[in-house]
MARNULUM-89309 format. One record per residue (C-alpha): chain; x, y, z. Coordinates in steps of 0.2 Angstrom, whole numbers, plus 5000, padded with zeros to 4 digits. Example, Ala and Ser with C-alpha at 12.3 -4.5 7.8 and 13.67 -1.06 7.14 Angstrom:
<rec vofi="A" east="5062" north="4978" up="5039"/>
<rec vofi="A" east="5068" north="4995" up="5036"/>
//
This chain:
<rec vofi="A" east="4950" north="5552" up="5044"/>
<rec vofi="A" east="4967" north="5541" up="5039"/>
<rec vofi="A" east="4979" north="5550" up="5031"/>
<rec vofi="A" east="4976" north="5542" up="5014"/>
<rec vofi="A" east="4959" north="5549" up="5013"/>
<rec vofi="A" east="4964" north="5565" up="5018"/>
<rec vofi="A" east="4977" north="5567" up="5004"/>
<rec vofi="A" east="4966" north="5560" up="4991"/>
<rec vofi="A" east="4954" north="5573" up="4997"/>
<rec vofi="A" east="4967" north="5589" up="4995"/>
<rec vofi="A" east="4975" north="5582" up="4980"/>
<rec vofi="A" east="4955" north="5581" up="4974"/>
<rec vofi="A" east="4953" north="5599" up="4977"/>
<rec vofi="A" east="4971" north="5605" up="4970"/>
<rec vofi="A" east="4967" north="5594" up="4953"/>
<rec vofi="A" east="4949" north="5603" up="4951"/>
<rec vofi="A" east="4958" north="5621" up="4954"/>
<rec vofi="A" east="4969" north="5617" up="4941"/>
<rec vofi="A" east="4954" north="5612" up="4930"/>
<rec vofi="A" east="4943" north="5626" up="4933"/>
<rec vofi="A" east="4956" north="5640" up="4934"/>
<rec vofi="A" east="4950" north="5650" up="4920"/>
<rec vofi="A" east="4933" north="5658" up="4915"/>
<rec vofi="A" east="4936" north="5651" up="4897"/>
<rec vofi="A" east="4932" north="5634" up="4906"/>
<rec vofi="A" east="4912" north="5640" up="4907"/>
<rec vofi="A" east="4905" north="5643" up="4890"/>
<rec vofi="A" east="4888" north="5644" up="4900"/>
<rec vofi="A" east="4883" north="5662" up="4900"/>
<rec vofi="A" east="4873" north="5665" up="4917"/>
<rec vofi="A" east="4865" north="5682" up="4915"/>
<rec vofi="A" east="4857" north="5686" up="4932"/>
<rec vofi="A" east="4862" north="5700" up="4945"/>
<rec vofi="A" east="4853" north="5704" up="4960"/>
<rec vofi="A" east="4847" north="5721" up="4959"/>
<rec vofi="A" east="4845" north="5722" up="4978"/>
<rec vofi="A" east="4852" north="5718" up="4997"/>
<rec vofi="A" east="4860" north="5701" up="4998"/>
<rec vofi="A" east="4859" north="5691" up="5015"/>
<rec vofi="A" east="4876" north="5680" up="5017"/>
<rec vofi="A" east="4873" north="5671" up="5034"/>
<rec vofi="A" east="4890" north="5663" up="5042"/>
<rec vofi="A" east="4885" north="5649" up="5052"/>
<rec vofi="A" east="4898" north="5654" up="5064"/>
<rec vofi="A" east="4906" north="5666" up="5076"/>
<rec vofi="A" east="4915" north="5682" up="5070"/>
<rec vofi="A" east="4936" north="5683" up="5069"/>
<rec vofi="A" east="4934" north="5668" up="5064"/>
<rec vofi="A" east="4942" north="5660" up="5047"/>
<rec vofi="A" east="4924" north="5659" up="5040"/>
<rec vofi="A" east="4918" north="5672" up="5045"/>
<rec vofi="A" east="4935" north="5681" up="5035"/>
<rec vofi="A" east="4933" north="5671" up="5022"/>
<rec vofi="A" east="4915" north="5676" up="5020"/>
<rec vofi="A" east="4917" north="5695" up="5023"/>
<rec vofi="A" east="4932" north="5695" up="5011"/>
<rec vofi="A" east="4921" north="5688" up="4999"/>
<rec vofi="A" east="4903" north="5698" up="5002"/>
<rec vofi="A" east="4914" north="5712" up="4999"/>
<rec vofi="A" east="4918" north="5709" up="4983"/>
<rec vofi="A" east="4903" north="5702" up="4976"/>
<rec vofi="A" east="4895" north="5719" up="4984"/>
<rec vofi="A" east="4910" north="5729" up="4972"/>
<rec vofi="A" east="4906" north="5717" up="4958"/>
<rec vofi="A" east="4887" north="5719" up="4957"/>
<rec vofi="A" east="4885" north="5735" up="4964"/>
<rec vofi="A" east="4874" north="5729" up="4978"/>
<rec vofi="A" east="4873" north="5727" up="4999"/>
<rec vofi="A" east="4881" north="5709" up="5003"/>
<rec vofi="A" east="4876" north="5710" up="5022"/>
<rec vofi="A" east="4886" north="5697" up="5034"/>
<rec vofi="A" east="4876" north="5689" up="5046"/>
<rec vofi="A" east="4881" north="5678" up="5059"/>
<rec vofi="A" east="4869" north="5666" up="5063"/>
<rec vofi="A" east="4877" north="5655" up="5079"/>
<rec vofi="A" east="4869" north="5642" up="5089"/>
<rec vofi="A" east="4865" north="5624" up="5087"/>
<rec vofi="A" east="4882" north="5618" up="5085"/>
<rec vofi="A" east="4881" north="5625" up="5069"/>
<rec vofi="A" east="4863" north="5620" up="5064"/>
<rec vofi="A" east="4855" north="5637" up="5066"/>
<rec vofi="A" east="4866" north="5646" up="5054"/>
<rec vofi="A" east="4865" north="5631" up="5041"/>
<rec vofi="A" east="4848" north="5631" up="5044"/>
<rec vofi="A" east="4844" north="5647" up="5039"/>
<rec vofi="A" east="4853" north="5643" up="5020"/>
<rec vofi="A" east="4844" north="5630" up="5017"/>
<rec vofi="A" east="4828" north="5634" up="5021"/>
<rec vofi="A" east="4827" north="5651" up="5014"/>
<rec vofi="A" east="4819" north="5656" up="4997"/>
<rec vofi="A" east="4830" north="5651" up="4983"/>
<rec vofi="A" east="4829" north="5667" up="4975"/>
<rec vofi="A" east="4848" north="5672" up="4975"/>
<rec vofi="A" east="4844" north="5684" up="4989"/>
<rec vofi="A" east="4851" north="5674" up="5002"/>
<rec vofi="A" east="4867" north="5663" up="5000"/>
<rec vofi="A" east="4879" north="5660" up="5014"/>
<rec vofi="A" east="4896" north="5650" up="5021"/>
<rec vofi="A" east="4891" north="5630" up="5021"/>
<rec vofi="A" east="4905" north="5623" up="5030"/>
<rec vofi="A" east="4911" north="5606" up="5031"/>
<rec vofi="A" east="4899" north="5603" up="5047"/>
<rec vofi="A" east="4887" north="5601" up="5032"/>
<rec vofi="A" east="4897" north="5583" up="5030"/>
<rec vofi="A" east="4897" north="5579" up="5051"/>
<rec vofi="A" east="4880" north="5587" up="5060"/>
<rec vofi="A" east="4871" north="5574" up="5053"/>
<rec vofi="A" east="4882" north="5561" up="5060"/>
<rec vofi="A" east="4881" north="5565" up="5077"/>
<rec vofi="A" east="4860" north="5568" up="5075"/>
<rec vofi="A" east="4861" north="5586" up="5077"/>
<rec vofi="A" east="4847" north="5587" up="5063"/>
<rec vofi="A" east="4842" north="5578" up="5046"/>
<rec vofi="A" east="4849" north="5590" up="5037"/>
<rec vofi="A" east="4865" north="5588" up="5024"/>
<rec vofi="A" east="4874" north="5591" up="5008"/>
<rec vofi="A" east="4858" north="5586" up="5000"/>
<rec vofi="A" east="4847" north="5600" up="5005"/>
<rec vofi="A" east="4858" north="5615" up="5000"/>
<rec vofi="A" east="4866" north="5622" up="4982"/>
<rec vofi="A" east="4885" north="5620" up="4984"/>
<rec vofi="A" east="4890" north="5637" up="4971"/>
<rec vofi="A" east="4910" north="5635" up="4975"/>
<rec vofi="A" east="4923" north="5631" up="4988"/>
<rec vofi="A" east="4932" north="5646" up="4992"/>
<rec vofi="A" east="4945" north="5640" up="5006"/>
<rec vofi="A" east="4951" north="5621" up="5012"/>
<rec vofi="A" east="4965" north="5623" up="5026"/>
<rec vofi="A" east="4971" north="5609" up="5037"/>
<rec vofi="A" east="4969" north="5612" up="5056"/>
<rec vofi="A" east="4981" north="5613" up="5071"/>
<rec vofi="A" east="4987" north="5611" up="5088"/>
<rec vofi="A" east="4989" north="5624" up="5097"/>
<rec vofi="A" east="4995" north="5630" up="5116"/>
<rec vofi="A" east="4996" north="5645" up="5127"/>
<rec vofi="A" east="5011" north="5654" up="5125"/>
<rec vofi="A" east="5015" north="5650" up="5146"/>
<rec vofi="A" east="5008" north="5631" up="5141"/>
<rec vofi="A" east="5021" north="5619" up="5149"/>
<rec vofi="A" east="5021" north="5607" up="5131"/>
<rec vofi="A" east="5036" north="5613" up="5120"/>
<rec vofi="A" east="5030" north="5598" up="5109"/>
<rec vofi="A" east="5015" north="5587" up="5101"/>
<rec vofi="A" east="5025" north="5572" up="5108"/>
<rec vofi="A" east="5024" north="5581" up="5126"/>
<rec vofi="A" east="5004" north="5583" up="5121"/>
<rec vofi="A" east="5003" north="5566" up="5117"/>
<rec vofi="A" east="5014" north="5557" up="5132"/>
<rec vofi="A" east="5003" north="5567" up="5146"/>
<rec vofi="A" east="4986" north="5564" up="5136"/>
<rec vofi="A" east="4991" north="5545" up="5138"/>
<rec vofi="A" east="4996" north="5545" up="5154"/>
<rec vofi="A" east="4985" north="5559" up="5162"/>
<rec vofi="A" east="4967" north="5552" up="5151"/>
<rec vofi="A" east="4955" north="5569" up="5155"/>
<rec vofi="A" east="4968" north="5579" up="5162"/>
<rec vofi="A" east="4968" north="5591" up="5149"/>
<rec vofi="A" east="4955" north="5600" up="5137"/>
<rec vofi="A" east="4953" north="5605" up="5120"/>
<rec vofi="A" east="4941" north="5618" up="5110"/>
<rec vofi="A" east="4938" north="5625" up="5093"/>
<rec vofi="A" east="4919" north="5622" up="5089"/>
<rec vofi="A" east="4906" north="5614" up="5092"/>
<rec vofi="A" east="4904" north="5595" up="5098"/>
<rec vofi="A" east="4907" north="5585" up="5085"/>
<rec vofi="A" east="4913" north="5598" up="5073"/>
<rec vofi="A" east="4926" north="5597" up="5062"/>
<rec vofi="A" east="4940" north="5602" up="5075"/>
<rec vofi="A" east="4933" north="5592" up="5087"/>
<rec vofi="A" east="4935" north="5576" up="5075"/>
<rec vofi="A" east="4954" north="5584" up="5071"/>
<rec vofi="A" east="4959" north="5582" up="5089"/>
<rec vofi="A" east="4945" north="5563" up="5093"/>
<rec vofi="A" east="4952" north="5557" up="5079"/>
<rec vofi="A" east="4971" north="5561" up="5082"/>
<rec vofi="A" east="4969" north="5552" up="5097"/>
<rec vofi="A" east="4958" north="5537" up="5092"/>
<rec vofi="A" east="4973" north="5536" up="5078"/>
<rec vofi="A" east="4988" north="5535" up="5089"/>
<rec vofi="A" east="4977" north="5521" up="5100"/>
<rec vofi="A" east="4972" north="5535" up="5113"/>
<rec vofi="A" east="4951" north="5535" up="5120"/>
<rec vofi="A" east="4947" north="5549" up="5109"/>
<rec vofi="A" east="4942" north="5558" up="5125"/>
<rec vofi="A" east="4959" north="5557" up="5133"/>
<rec vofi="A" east="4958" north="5578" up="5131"/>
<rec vofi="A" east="4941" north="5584" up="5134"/>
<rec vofi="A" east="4932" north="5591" up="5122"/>
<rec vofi="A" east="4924" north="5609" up="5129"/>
<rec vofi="A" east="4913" north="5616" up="5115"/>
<rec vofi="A" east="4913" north="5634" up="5107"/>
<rec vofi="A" east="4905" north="5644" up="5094"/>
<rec vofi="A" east="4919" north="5642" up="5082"/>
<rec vofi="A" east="4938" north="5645" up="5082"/>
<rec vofi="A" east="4940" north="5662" up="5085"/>
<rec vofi="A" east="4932" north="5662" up="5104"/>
<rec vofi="A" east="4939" north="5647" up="5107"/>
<rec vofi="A" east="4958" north="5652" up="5105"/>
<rec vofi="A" east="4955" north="5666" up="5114"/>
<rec vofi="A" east="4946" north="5655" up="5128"/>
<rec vofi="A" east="4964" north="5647" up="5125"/>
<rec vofi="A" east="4974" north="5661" up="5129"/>
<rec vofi="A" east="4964" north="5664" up="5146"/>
<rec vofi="A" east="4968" north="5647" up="5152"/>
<rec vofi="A" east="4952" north="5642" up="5150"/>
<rec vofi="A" east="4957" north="5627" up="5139"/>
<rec vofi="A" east="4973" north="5619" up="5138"/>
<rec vofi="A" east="4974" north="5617" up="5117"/>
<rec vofi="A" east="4966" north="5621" up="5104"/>
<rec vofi="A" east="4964" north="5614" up="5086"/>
<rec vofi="A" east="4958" north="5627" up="5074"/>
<rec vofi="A" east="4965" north="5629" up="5055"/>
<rec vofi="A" east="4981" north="5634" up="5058"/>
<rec vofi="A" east="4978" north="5648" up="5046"/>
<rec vofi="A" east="4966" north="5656" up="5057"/>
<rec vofi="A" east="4979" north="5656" up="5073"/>
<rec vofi="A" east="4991" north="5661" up="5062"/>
<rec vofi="A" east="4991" north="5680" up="5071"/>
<rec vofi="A" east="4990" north="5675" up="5088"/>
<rec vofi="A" east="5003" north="5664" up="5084"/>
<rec vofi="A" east="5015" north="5677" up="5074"/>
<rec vofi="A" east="5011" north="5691" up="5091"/>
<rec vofi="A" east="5016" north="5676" up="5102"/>
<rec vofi="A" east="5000" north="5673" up="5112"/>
<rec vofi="A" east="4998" north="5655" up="5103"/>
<rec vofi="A" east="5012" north="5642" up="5100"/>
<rec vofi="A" east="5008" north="5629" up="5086"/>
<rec vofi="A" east="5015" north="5613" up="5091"/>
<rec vofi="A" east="5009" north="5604" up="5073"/>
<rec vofi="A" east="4998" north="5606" up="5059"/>
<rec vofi="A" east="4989" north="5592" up="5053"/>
<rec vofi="A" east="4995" north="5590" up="5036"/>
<rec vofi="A" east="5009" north="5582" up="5024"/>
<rec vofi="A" east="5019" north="5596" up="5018"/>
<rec vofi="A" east="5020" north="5612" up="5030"/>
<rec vofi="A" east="5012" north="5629" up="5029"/>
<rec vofi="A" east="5023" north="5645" up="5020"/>
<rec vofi="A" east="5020" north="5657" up="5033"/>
<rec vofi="A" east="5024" north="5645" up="5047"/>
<rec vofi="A" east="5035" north="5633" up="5039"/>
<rec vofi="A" east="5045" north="5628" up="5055"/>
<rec vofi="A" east="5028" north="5621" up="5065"/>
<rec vofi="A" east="5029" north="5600" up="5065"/>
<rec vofi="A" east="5017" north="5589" up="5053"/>
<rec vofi="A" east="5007" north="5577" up="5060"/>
<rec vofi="A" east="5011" north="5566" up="5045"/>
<rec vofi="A" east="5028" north="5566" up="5050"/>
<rec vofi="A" east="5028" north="5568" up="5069"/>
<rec vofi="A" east="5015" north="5554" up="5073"/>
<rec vofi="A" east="5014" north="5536" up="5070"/>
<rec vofi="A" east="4998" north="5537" up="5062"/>
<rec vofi="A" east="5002" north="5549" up="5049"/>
<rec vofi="A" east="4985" north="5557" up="5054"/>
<rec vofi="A" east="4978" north="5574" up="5046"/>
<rec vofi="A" east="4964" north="5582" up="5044"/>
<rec vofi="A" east="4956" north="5596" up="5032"/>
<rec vofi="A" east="4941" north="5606" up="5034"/>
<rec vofi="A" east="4934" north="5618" up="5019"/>
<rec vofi="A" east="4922" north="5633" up="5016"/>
<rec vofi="A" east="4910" north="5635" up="5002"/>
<rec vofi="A" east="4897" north="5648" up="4996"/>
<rec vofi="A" east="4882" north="5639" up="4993"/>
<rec vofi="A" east="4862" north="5643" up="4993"/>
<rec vofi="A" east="4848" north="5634" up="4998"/>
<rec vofi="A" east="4840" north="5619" up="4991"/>
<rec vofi="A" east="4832" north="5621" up="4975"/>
<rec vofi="A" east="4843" north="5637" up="4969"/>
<rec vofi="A" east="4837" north="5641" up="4951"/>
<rec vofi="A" east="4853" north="5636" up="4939"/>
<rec vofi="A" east="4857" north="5652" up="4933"/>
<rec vofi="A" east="4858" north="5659" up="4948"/>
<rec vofi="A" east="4869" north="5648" up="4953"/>
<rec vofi="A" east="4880" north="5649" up="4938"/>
<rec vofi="A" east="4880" north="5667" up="4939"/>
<rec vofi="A" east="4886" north="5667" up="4956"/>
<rec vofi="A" east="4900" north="5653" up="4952"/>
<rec vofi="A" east="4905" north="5664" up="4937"/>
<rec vofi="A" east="4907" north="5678" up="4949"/>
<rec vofi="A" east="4916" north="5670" up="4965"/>
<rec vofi="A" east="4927" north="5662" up="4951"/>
<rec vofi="A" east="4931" north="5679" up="4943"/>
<rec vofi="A" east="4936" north="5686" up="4960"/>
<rec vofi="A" east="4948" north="5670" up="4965"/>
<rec vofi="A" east="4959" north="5673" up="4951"/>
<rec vofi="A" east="4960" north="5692" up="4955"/>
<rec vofi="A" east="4976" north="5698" up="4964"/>
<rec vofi="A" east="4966" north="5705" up="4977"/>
<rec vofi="A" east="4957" north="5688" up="4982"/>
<rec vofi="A" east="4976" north="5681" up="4980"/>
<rec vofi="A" east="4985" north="5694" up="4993"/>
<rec vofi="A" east="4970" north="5691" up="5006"/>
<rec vofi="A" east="4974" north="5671" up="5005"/>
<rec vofi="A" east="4992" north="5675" up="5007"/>
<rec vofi="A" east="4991" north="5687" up="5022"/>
<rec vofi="A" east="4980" north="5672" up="5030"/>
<rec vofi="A" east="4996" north="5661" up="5023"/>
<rec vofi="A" east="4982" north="5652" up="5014"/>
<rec vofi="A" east="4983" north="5645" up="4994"/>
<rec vofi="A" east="4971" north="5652" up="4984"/>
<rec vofi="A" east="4960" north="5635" up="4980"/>
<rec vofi="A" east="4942" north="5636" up="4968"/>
<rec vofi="A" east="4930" north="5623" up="4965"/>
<rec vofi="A" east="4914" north="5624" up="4954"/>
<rec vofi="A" east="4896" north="5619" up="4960"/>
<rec vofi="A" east="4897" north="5602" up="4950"/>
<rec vofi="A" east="4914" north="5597" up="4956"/>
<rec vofi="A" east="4909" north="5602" up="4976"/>
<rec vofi="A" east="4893" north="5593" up="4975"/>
<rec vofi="A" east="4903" north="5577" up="4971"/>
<rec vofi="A" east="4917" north="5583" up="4984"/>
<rec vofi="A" east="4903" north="5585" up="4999"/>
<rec vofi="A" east="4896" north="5566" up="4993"/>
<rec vofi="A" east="4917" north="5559" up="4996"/>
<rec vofi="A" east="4918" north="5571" up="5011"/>
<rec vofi="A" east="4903" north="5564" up="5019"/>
<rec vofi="A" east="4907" north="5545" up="5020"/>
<rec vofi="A" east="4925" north="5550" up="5024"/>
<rec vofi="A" east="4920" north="5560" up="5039"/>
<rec vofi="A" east="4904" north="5548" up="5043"/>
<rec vofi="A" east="4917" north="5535" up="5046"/>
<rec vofi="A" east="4928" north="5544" up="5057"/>
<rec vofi="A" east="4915" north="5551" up="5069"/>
<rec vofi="A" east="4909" north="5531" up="5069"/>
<rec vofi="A" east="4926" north="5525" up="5072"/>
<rec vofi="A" east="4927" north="5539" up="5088"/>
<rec vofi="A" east="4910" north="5533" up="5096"/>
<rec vofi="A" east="4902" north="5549" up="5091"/>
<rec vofi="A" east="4889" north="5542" up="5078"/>
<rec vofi="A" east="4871" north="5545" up="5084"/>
//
């Protein structure tokens, strides 16, 4: 993704949390409630930044209404399982679950038919730019290092986060398909998300790893991980002394993934309002603002018409840097 796209995509998202940041916004009322046990399935592995970000959220939906929110983590398929099991299940508001921005790259790569188009975005609930990161005993003091023995070392080195073709595989092909590296100058050694990875990378398994930086942040503040950049164009307030790719790299690359609450295709509209009142209701509460900060996340909020048309930009944007890295099925 150039670094044009990637900042018309964040400026996107900050302009629609302005837009929607009060509930006087929805003169809709959405009456539903579930008067039951909810399923929310996250296609990916737990300690992960979905899988927080979901948990966080099942919590206090489960407070709100009164009712079980059970987490499920559905791995497997490089993310297809998990997304699998949204879409397909009844549209009833009895299952709903964490549609990541693999929804915008599976199909790319032929993992399965499925996308944006078989799911009912409700509201994104976290966008954050991902990283590079080392182990603390790595010899690379610098992204510049990284890059140097990734051009003169081509397969030397490997890199993890999720799966292949995933959205922190494309952050790392893609940074080196930008700065006029073989995208597969650092190997790419799949996982089931970020959390097993960076902990694969503090094992010497893998030599770097490019999750959100958000979701190393703890490793990185107990000094098990060292972030030698974060892929973005202004830096991150917990971590405001690690390097931007913007300004560290020729190419200006970054790159953004994001997590949504969504249900499967064919959600009943006022189900779906009611739950996008709901998630909207709890990301302007100051308990949904502390968790984001502890993360050293912003608190970000998108309604389901405004995502649908952000998962339509996101998918060519994507689609043309998984082409553009060879990976296209």
């Amino acid at each position: 993704m150039t670094k044009a796209i990637s900042k018309a995509l964040l400026r996107g998202v900050a302009a629609v949390a302005l837009a929607t940041a009060s509930t006087a916004a929805y003169a809709q009322s959405c009456d539903w409630t579930p008067d039951r046990a909810v399923t929310y399935i996250v296609p990916w592995g737990a300690g992960g930044g979905t899988d927080a970000n979901s948990r966080m959220l099942a919590t206090m939906l489960e407070q709100k209404w009164g009712v079980p929110f059970n987490v499920v983590n559905r791995t497997g398929g490089n993310g297809v399982t998990g997304h699998s099991a949204i879409s397909n299940a009844a549209p009833d508001g009895y299952t709903v679950g964490a549609v990541t921005v693999e929804i915008n790259t599976m199909h790319w790569v032929g993992l399965t038919d499925m996308t944006h188009e078989n799911i009912s975005p409700i509201a994104l609930i976290d966008i954050v730019p991902a990283s590079v990161l080392v182990g603390n005993d790595s010899p690379f003091q610098s992204l510049e290092e990284l890059m140097d023995h990734a051009r003169e070392n081509p397969g030397d080195l490997t890199g993890s986060g999720t799966s292949l073709g995933g959205i922190w595989h494309l952050a790392l092909a893609g940074m080196l398909n930008a700065e006029g590296l073989d995208p597969e100058a650092i190997r790419w050694i799949p996982s089931q998300g970020a959390a097993p990875a960076m902990q694969e990378l503090i094992a010497g398994g893998v030599d770097i790893a490019t999750p959100a930086l958000s979701e190393g942040r703890s490793l990185v503040d107990a000094g098990e991980l060292r972030a030698l950049a974060y892929m973005h164009d202004s830096p991150m307030d917990a971590l405001p002394d690690v390097p931007l790719t913007a300004e560290v790299l020729d190419s200006g690359w970054t790159l953004a993934a994001y997590i949504t609450i969504s249900g499967p295709e064919g959600m009943p509209d006022d189900i779906a309002c009611a739950y996008e009142q709901a998630v909207m209701e709890i990301t302007e509460s100051a308990e949904w603002a502390e968790f984001k900060a502890s993360r050293g996340a912003d608190v970000v909020f998108m309604g389901r018409e405004a995502l649908a048309e952000y998962m339509v930009t996101q998918d060519a944007a994507l689609g043309e840097t998984i082409q553009a890295i060879g990976l296209a099925d």
